[in-house]
C-alpha positions in Angstrom: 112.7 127.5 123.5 111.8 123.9 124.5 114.7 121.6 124.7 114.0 118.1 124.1 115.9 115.8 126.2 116.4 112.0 124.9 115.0 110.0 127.9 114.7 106.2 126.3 118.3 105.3 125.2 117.5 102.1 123.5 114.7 103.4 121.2 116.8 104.1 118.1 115.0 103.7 115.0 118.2 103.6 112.7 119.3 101.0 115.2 116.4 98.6 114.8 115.8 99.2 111.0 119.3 97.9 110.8 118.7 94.7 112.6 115.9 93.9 110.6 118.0 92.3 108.4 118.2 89.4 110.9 114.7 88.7 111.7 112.8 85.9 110.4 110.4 87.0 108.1 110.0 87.6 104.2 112.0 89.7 102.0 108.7 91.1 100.7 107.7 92.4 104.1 111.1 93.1 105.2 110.8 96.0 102.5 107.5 96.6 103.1 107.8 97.4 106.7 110.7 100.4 105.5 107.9 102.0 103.5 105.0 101.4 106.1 107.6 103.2 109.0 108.1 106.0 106.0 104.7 106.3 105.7 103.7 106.4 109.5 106.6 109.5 109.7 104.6 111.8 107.3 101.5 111.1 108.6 100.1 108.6 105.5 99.0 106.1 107.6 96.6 107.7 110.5 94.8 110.4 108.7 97.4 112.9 108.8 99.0 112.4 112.1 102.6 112.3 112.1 104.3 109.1 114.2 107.4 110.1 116.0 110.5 107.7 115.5 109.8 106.6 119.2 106.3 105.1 118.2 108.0 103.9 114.7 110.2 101.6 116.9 107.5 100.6 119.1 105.4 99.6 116.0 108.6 97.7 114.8 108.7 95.7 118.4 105.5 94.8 118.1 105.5 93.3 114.4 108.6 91.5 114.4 107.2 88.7 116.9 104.2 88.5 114.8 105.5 88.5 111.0 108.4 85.7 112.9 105.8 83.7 113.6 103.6 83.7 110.3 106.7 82.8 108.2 105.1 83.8 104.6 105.2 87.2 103.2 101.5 88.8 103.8 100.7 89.2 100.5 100.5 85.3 100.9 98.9 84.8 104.2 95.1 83.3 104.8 92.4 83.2 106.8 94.3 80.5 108.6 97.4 82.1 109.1 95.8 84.8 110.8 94.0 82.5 112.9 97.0 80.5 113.8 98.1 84.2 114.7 95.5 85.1 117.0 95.5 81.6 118.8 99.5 81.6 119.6 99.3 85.7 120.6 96.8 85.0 123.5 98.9 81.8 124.3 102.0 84.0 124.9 103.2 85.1 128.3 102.3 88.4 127.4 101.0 90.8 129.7 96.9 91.1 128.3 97.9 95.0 127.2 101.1 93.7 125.2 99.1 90.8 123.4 96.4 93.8 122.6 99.1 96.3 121.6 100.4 93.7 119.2 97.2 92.7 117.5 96.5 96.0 116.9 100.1 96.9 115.4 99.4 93.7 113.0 96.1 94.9 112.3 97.0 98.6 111.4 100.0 97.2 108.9 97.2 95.1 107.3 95.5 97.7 106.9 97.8 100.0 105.0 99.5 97.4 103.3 96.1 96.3 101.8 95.3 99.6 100.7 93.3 102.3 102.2 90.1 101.1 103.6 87.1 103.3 104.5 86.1 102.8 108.2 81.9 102.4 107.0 82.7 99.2 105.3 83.5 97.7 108.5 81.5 98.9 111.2 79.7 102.1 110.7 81.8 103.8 113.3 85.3 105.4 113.7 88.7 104.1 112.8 88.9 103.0 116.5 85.8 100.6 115.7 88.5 99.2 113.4 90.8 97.2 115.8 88.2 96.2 117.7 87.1 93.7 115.3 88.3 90.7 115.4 92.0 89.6 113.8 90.2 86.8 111.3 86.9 89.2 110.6 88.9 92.0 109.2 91.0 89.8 107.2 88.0 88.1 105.7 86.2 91.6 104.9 89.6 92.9 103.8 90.0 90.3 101.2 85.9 90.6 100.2 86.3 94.3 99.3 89.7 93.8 97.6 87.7 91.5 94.9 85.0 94.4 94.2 86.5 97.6 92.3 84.3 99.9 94.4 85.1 99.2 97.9 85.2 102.5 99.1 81.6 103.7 100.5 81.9 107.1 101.4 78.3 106.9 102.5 77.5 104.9 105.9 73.9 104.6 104.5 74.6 103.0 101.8 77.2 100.5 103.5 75.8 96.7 103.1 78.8 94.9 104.7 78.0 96.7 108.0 76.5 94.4 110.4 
């Protein structure tokens, strides 16, 4: 039998949930963020794959500096806002990986918070295609299939938001 040994010390999820309470972001989001780390454990989130409490945390790192800086529950945010996002990310000291990693994170909570999206109506290509588009495209496109009742396209071929 396999014994897993503990090697990051600091990487408690429990921990970091509880500190949540002190960030700077909306209630709304705050509560949010519970269920989105709930739904990344069982696996809801990326098509069945189950996120170990390691990841959960590292997702948590990398949204906290984001939602901070946005200031409005997402629910509320623009096209703006997530412009104003993008801009002050690659202004960071970042390292180039970190300020990637973080765009990504922000994207994939988007994502799920907006409801289940099929990949076709972005790019006609995987969910990887996904986070390669843009911050303020995928917003936009989110917020275009939200207002029609049939956004899901099962079929690529049919797809007429695909560029």
């Amino acid at each position: 039998m396999n014994l897993k040994i503990p090697i990051h010390k600091g990487r408690n999820l429990e921990v970091r949930i509880a500190n949540m309470k002190d960030w700077d972001i909306a209630e709304e989001d705050r509560k949010d963020l519970l269920k989105f780390l709930e739904d990344l454990g069982m696996g809801k989130v990326n098509r069945g794959k189950k996120i170990s409490e390691a990841r959960q945390v590292k997702y948590l790192d990398l949204l906290k500096p984001a939602l901070e800086q946005i200031k409005k529950p997402i629910s509320k945010i623009t096209l703006k806002d997530t412009e104003a996002l993008e801009k002050w990310v690659f202004k960071t000291e970042y390292a180039q990986s970190s300020k990637s990693a973080l765009l990504i994170a922000f994207k994939i909570y988007i994502k799920w918070k907006l409801g289940e999206v099929n990949p076709c109506d972005f790019s006609c290509g995987s969910v990887g295609d996904i986070m390669k588009i843009p911050l303020k495209v995928l917003w936009s496109r989110l917020v275009e299939l939200r207002k029609k009742k049939d956004y899901f396209n099962p079929n690529c071929a049919n797809c007429n938001l695909c560029d």
